[in-house]
N, CA, C and O atoms as a GROMACS GRO file, in nm:
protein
  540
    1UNK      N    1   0.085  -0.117   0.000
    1UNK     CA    2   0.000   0.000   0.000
    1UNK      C    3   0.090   0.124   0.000
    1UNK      O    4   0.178   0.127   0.086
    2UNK      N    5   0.077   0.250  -0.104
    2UNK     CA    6   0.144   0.329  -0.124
    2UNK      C    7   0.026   0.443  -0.094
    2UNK      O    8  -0.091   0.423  -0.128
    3UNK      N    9   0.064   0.555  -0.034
    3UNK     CA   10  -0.094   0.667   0.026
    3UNK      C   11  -0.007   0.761  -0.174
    3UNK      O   12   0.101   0.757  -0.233
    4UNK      N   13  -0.136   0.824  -0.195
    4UNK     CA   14  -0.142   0.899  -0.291
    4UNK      C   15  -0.107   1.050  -0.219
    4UNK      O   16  -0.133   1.074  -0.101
    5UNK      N   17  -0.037   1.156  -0.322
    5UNK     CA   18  -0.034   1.280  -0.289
    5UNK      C   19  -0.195   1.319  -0.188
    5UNK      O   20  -0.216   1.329  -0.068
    6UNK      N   21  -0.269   1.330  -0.291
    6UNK     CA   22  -0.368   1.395  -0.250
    6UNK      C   23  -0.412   1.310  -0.150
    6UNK      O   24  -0.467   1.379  -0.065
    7UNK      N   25  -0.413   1.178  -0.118
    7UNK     CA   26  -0.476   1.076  -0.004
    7UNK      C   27  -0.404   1.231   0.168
    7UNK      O   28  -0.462   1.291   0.258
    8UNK      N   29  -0.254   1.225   0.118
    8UNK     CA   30  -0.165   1.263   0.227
    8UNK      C   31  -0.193   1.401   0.286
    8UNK      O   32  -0.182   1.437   0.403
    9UNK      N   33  -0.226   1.458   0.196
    9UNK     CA   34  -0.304   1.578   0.124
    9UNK      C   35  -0.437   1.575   0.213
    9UNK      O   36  -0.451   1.642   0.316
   10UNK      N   37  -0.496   1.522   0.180
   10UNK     CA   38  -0.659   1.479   0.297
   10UNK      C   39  -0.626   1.469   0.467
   10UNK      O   40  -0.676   1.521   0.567
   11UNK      N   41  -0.534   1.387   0.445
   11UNK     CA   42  -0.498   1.377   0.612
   11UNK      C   43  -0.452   1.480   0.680
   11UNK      O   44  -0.477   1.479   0.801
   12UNK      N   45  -0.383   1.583   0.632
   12UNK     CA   46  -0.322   1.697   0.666
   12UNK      C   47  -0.426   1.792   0.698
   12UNK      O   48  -0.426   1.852   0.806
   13UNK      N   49  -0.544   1.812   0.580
   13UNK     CA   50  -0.629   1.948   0.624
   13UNK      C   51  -0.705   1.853   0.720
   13UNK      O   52  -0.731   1.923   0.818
   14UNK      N   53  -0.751   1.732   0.740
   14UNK     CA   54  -0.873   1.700   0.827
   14UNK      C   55  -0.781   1.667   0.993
   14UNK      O   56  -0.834   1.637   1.100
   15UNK      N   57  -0.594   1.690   0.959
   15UNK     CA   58  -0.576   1.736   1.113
   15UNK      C   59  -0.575   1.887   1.161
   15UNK      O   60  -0.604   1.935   1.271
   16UNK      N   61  -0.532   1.945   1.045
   16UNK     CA   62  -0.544   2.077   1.060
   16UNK      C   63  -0.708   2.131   1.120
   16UNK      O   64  -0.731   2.211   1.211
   17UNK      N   65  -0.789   2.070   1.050
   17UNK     CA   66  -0.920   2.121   1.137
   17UNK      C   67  -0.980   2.034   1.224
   17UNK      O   68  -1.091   2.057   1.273
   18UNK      N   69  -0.908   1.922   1.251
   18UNK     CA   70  -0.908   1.852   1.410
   18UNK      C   71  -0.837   1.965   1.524
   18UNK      O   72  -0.900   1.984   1.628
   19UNK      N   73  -0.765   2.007   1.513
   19UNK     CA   74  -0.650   2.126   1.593
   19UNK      C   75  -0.778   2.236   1.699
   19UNK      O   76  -0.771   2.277   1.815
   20UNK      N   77  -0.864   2.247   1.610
   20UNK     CA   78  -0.992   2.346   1.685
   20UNK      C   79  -1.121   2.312   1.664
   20UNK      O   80  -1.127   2.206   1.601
   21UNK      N   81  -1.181   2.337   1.679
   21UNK     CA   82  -1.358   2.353   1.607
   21UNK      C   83  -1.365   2.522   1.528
   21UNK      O   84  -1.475   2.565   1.492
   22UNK      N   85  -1.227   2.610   1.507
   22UNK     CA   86  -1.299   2.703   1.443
   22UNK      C   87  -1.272   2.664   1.284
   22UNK      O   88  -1.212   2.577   1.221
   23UNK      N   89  -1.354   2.784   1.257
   23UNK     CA   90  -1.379   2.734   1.078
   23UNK      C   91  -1.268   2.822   1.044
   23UNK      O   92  -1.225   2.928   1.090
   24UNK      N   93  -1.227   2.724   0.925
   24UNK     CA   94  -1.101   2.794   0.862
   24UNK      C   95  -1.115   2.794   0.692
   24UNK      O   96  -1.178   2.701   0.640
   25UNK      N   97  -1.081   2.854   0.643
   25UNK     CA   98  -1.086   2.869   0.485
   25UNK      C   99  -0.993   2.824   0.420
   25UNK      O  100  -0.898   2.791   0.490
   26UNK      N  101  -0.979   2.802   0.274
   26UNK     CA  102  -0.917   2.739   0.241
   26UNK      C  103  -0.801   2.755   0.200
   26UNK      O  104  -0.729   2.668   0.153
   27UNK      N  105  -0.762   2.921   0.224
   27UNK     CA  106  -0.649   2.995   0.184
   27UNK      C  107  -0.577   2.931   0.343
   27UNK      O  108  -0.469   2.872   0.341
   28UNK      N  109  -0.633   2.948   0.436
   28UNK     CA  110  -0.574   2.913   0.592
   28UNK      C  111  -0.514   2.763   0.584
   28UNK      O  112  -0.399   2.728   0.612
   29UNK      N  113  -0.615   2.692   0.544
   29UNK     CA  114  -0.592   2.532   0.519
   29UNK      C  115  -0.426   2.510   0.445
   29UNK      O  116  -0.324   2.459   0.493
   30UNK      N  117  -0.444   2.554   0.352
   30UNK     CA  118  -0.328   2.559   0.184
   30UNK      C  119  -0.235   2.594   0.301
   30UNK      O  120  -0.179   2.500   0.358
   31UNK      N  121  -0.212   2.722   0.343
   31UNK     CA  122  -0.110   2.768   0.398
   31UNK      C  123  -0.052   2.722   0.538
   31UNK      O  124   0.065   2.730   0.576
   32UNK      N  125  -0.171   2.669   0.609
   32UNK     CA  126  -0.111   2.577   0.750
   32UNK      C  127  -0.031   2.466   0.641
   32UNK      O  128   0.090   2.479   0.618
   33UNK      N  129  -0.108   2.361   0.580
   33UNK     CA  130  -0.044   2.262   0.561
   33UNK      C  131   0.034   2.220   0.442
   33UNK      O  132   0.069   2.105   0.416
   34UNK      N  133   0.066   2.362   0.352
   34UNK     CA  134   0.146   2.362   0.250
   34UNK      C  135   0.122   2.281   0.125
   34UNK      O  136   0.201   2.204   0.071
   35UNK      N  137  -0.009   2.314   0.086
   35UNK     CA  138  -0.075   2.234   0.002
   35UNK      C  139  -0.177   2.347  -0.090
   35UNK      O  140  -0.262   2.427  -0.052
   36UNK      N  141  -0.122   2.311  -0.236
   36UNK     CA  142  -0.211   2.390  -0.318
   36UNK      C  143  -0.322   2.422  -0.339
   36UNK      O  144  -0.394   2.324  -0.355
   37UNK      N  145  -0.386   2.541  -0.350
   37UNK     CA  146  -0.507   2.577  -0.341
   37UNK      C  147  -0.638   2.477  -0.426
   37UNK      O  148  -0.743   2.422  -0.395
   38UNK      N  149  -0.575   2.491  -0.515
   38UNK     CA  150  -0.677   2.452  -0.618
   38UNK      C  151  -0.714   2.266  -0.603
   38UNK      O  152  -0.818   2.210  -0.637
   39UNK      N  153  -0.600   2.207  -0.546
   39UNK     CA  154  -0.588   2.074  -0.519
   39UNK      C  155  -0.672   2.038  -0.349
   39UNK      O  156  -0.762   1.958  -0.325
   40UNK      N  157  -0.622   2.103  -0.286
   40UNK     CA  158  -0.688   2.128  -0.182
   40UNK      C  159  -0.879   2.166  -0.204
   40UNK      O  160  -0.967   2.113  -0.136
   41UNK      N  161  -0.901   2.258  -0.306
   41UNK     CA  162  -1.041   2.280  -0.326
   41UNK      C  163  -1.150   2.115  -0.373
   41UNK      O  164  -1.268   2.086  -0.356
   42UNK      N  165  -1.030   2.045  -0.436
   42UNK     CA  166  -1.090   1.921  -0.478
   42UNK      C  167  -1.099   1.827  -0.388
   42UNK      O  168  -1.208   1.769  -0.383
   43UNK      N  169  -1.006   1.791  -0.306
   43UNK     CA  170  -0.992   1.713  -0.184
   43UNK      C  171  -1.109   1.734  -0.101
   43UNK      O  172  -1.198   1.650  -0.085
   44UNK      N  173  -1.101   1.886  -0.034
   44UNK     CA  174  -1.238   1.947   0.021
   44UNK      C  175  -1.363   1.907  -0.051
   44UNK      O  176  -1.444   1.898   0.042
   45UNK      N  177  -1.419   1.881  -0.146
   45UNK     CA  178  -1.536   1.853  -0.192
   45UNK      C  179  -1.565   1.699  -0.169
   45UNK      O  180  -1.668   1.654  -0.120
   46UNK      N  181  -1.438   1.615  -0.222
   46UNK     CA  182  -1.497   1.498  -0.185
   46UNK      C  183  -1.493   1.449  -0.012
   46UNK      O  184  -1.545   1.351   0.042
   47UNK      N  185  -1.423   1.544   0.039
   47UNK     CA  186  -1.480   1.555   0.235
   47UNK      C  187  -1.634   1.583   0.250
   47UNK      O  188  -1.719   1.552   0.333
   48UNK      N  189  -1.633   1.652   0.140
   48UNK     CA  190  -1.782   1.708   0.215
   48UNK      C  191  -1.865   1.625   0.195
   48UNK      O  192  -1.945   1.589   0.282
   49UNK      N  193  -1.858   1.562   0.032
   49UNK     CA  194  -1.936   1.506  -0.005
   49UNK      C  195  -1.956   1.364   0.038
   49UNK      O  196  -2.053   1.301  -0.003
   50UNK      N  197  -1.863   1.309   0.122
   50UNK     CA  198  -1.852   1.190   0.198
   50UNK      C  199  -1.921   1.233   0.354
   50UNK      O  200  -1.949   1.144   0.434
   51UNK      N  201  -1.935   1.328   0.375
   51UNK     CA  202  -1.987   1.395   0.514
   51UNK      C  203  -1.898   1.366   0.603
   51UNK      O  204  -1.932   1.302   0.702
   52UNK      N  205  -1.770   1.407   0.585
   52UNK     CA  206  -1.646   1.472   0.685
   52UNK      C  207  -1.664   1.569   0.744
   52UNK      O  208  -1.646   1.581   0.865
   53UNK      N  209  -1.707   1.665   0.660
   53UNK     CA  210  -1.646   1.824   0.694
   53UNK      C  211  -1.775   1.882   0.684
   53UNK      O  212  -1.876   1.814   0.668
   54UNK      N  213  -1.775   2.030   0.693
   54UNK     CA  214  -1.884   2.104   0.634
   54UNK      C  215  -1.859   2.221   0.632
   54UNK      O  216  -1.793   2.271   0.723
   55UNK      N  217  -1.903   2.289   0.536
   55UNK     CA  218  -1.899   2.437   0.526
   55UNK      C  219  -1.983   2.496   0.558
   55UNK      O  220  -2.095   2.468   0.601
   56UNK      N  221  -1.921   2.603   0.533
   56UNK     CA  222  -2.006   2.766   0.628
   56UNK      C  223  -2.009   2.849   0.485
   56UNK      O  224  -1.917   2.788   0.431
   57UNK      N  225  -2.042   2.926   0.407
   57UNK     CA  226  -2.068   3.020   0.301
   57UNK      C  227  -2.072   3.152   0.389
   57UNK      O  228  -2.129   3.166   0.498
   58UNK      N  229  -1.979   3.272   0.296
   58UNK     CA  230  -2.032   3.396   0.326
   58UNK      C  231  -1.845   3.433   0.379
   58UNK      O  232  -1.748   3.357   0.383
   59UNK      N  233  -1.861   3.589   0.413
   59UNK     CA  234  -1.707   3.654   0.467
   59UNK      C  235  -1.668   3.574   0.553
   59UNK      O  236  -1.570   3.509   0.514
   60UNK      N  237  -1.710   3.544   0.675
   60UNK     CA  238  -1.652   3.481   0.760
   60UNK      C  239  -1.634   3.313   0.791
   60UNK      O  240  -1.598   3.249   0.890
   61UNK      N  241  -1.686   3.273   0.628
   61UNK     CA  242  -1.690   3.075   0.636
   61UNK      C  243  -1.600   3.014   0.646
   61UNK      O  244  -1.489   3.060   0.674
   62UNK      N  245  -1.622   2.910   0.627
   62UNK     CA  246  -1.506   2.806   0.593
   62UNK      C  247  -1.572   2.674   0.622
   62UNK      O  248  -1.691   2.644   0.623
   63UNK      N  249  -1.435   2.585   0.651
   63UNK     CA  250  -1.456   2.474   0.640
   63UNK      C  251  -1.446   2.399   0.825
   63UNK      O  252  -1.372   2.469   0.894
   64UNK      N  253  -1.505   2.276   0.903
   64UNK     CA  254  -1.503   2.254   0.958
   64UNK      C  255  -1.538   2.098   0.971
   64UNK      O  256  -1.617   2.040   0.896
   65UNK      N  257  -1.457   2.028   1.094
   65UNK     CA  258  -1.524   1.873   1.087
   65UNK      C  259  -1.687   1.871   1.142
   65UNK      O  260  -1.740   1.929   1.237
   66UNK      N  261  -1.729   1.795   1.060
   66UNK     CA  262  -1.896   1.741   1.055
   66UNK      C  263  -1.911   1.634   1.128
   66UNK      O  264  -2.014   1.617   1.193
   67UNK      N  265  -1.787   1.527   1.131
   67UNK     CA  266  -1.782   1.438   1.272
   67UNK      C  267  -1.665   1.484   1.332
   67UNK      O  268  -1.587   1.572   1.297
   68UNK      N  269  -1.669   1.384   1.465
   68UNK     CA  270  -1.566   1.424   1.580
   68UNK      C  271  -1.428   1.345   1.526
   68UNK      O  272  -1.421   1.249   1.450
   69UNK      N  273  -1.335   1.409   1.584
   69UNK     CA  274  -1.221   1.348   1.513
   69UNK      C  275  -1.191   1.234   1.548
   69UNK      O  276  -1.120   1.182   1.462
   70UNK      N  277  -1.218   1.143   1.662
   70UNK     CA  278  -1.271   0.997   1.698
   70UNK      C  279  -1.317   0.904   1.629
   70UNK      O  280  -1.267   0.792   1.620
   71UNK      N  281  -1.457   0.959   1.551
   71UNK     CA  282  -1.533   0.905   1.449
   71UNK      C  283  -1.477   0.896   1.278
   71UNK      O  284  -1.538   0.832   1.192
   72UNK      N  285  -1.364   0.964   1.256
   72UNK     CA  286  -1.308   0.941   1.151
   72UNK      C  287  -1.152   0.875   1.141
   72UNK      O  288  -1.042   0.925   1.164
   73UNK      N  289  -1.199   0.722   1.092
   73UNK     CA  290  -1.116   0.656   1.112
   73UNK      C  291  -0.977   0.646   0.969
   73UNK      O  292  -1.033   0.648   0.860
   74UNK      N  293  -0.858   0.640   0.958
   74UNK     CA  294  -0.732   0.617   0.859
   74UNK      C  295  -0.801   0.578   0.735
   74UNK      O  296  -0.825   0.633   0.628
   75UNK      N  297  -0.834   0.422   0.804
   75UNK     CA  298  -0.888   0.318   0.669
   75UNK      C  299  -1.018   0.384   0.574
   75UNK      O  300  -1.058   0.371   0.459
   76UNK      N  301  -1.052   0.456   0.686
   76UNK     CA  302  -1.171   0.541   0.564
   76UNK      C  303  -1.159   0.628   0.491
   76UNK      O  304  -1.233   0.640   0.393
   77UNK      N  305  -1.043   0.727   0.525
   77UNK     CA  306  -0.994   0.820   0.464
   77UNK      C  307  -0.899   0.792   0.326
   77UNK      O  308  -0.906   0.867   0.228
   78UNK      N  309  -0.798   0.658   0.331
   78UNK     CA  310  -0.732   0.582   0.213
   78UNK      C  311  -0.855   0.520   0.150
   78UNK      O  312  -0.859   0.554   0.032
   79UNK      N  313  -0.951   0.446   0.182
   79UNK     CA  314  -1.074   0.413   0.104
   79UNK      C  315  -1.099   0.511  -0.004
   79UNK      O  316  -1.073   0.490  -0.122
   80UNK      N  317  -1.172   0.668   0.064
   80UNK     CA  318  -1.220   0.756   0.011
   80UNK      C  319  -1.152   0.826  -0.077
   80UNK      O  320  -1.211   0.898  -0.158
   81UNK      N  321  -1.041   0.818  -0.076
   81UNK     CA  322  -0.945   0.868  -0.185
   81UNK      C  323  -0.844   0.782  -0.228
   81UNK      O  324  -0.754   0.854  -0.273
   82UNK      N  325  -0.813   0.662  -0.238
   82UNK     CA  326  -0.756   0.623  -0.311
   82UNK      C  327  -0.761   0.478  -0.294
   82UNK      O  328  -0.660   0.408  -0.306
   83UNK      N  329  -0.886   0.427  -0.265
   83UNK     CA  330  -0.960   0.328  -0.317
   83UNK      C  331  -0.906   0.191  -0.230
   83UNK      O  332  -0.928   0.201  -0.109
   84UNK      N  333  -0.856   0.100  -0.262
   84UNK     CA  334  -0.881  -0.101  -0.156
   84UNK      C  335  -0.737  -0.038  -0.094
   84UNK      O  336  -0.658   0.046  -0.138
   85UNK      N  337  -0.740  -0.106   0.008
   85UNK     CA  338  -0.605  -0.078   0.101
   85UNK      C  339  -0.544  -0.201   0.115
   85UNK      O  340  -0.469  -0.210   0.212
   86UNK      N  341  -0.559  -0.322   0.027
   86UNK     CA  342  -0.516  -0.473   0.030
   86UNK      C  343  -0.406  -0.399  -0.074
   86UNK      O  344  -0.394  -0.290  -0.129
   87UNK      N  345  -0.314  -0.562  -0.064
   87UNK     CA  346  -0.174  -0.562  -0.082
   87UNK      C  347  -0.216  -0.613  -0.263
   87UNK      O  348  -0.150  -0.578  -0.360
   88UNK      N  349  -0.313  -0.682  -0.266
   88UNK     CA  350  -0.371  -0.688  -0.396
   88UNK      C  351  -0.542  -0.715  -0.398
   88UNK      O  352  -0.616  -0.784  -0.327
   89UNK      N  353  -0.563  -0.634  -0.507
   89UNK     CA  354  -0.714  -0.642  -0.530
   89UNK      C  355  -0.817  -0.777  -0.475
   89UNK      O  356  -0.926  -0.775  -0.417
   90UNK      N  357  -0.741  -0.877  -0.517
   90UNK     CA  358  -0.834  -1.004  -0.474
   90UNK      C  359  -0.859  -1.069  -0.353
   90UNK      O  360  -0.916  -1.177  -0.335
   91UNK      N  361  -0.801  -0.978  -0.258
   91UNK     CA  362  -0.799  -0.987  -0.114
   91UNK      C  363  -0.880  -0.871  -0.094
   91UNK      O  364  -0.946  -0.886   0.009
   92UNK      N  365  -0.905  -0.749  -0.156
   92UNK     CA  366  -0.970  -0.680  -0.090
   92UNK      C  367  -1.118  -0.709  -0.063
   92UNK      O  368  -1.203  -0.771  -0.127
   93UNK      N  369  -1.119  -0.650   0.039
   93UNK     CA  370  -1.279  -0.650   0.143
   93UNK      C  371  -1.422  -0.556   0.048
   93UNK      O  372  -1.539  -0.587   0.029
   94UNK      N  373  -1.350  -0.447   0.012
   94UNK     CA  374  -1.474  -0.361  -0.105
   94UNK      C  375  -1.464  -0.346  -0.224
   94UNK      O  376  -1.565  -0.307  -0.284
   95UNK      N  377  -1.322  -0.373  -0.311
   95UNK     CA  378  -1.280  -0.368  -0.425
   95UNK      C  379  -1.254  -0.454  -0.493
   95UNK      O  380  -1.170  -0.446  -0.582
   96UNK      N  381  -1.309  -0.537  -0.472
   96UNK     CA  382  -1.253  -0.725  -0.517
   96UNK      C  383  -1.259  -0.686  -0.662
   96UNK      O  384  -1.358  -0.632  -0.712
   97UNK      N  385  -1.125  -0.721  -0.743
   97UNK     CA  386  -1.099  -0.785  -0.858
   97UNK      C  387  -1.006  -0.905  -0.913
   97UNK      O  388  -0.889  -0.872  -0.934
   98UNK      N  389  -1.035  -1.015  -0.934
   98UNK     CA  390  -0.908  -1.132  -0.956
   98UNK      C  391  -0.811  -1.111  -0.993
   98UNK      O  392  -0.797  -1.027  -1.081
   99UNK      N  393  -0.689  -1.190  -0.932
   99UNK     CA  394  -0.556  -1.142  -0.978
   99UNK      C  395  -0.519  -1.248  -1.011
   99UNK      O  396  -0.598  -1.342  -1.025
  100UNK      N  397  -0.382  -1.260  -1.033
  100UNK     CA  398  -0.290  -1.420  -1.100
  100UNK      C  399  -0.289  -1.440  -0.945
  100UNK      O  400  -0.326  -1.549  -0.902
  101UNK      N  401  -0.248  -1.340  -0.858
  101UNK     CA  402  -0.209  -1.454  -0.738
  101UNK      C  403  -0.283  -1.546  -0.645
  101UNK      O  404  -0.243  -1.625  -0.560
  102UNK      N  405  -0.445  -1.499  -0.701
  102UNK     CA  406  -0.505  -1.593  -0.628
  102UNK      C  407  -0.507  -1.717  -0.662
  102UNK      O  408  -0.563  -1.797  -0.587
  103UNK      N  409  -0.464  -1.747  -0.746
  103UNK     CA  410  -0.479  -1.892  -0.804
  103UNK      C  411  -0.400  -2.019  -0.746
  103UNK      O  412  -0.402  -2.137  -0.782
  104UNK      N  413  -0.311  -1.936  -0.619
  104UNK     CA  414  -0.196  -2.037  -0.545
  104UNK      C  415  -0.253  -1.958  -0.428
  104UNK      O  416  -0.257  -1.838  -0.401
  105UNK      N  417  -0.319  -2.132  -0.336
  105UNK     CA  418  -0.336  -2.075  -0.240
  105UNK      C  419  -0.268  -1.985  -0.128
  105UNK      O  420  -0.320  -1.888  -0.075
  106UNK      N  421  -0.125  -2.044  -0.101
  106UNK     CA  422  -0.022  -1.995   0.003
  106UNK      C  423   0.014  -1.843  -0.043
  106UNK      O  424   0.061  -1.763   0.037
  107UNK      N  425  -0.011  -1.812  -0.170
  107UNK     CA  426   0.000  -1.650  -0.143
  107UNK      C  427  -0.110  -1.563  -0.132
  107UNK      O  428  -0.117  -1.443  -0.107
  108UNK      N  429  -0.206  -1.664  -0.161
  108UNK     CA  430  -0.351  -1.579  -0.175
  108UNK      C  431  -0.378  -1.558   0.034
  108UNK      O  432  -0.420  -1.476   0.116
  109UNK      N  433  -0.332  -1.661   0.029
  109UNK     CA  434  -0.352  -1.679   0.225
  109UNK      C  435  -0.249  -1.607   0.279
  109UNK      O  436  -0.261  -1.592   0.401
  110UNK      N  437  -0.144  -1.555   0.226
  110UNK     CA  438  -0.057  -1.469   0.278
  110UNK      C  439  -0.087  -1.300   0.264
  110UNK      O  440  -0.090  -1.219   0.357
  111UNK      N  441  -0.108  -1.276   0.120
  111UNK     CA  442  -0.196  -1.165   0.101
  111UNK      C  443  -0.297  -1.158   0.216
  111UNK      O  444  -0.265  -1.064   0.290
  112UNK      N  445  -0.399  -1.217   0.256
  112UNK     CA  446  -0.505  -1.207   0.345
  112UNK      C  447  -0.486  -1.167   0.474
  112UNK      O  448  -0.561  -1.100   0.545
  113UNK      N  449  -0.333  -1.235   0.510
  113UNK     CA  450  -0.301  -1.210   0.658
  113UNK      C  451  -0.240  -1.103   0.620
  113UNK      O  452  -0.276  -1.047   0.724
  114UNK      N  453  -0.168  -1.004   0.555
  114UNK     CA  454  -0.066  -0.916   0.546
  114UNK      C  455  -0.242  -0.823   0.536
  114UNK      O  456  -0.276  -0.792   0.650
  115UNK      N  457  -0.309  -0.795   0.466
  115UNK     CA  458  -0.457  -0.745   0.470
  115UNK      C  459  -0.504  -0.702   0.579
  115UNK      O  460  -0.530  -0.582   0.586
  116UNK      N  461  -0.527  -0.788   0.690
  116UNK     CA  462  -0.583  -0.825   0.787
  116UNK      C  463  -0.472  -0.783   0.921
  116UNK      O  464  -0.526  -0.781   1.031
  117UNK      N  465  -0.361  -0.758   0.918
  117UNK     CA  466  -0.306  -0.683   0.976
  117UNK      C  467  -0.264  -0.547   0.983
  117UNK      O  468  -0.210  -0.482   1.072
  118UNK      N  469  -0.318  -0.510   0.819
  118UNK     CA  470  -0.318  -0.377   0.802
  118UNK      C  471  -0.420  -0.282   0.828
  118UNK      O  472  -0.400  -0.162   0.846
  119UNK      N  473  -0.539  -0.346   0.829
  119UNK     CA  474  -0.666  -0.297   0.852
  119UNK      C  475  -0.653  -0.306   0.993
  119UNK      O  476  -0.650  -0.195   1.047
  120UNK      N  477  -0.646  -0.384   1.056
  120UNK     CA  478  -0.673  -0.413   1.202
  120UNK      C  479  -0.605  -0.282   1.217
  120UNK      O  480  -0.687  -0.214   1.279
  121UNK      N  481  -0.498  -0.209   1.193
  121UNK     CA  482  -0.435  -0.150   1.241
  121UNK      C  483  -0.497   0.031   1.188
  121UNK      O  484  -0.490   0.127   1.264
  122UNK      N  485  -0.542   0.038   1.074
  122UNK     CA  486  -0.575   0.123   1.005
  122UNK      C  487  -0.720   0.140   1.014
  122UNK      O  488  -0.748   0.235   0.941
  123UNK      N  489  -0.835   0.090   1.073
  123UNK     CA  490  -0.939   0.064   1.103
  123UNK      C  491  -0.955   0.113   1.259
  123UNK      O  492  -1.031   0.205   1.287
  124UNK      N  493  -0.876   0.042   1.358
  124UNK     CA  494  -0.851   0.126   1.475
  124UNK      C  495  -0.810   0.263   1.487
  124UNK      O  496  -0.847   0.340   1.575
  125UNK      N  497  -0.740   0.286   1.406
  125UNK     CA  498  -0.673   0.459   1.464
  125UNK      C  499  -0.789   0.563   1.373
  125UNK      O  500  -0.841   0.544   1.263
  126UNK      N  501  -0.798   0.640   1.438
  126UNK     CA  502  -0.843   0.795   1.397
  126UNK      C  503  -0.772   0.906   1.388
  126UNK      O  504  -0.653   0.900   1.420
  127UNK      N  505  -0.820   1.015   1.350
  127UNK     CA  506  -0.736   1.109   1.320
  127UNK      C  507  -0.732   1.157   1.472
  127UNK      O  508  -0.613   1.178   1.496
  128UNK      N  509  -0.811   1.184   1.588
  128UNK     CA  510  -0.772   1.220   1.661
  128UNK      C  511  -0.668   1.130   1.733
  128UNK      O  512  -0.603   1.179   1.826
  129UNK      N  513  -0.646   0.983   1.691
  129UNK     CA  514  -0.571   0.929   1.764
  129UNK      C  515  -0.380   0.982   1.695
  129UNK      O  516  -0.279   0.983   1.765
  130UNK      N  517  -0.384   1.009   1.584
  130UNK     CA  518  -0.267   1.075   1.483
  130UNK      C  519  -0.272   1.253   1.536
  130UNK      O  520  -0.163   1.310   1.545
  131UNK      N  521  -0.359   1.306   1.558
  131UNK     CA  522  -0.318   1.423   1.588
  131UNK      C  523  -0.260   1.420   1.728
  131UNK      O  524  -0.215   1.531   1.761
  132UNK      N  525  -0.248   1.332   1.814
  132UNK     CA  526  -0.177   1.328   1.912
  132UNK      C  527  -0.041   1.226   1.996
  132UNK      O  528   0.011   1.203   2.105
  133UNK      N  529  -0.036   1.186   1.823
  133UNK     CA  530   0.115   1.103   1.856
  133UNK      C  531   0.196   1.201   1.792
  133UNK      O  532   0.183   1.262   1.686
  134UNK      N  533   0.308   1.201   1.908
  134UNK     CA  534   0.450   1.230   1.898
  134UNK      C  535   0.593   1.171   1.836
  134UNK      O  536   0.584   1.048   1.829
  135UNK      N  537   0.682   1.206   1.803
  135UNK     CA  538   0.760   1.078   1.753
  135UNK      C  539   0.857   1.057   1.910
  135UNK      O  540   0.937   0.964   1.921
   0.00000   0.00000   0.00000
């Protein structure tokens, strides 16, 4: 599993507006987390449109989380933007497509466990649990 620009891109503004409950715009967003406007405007839509976030319209709007940062978990966020989080398609849980490797069981059963430890792990954490690890 490799995260996409824009996947990394997602995680950044939805910690950036984990940080408060105030609403921030998208010039604020770009510039906390060093991420282009216009790329950032696209990211933001499919938040909203997944019911992450929500906006405010007008001088003083912006953007804000729609759930608690608890309730939004890793694995949903790599889902929502950049699709099965398996090591190959034919293991995945929502994206199933056949591959050559299923056709031998011992890697198809290895894929599954390498799967299944990634989720376990990516399924548990939230962003509020990432906005408060340290290295």
């Amino acid at each position: 599993m490799q995260l996409s620009r824009k996947c990394e891109y997602a995680f950044l503004a939805l910690i950036e507006l984990a940080k408060d409950k105030q609403l921030k715009s998208i010039q604020q967003i770009a510039e906390a987390c060093d991420i282009p406007k216009k790329f950032l405007e696209q990211i933001m839509t499919i938040l909203k449109n997944a019911g992450l976030i929500q906006s405010v319209k007008g001088a003083h709007g912006g953007y804000r989380l729609k759930k608690k940062p608890e309730e939004i978990t890793i694995a949903q966020i790599i889902r929502l933007i950049d699709g099965p989080i398996a090591p190959v398609r034919c293991v995945s849980k929502y994206f199933y497509e056949p591959t050559p490797i299923e056709r031998h069981e011992g890697f198809y059963l290895l894929m599954i466990e390498i799967r299944d430890m990634i989720l376990d792990k990516l399924e548990k954490t939230t962003i509020k649990d990432v906005l408060h690890m340290k290295k």
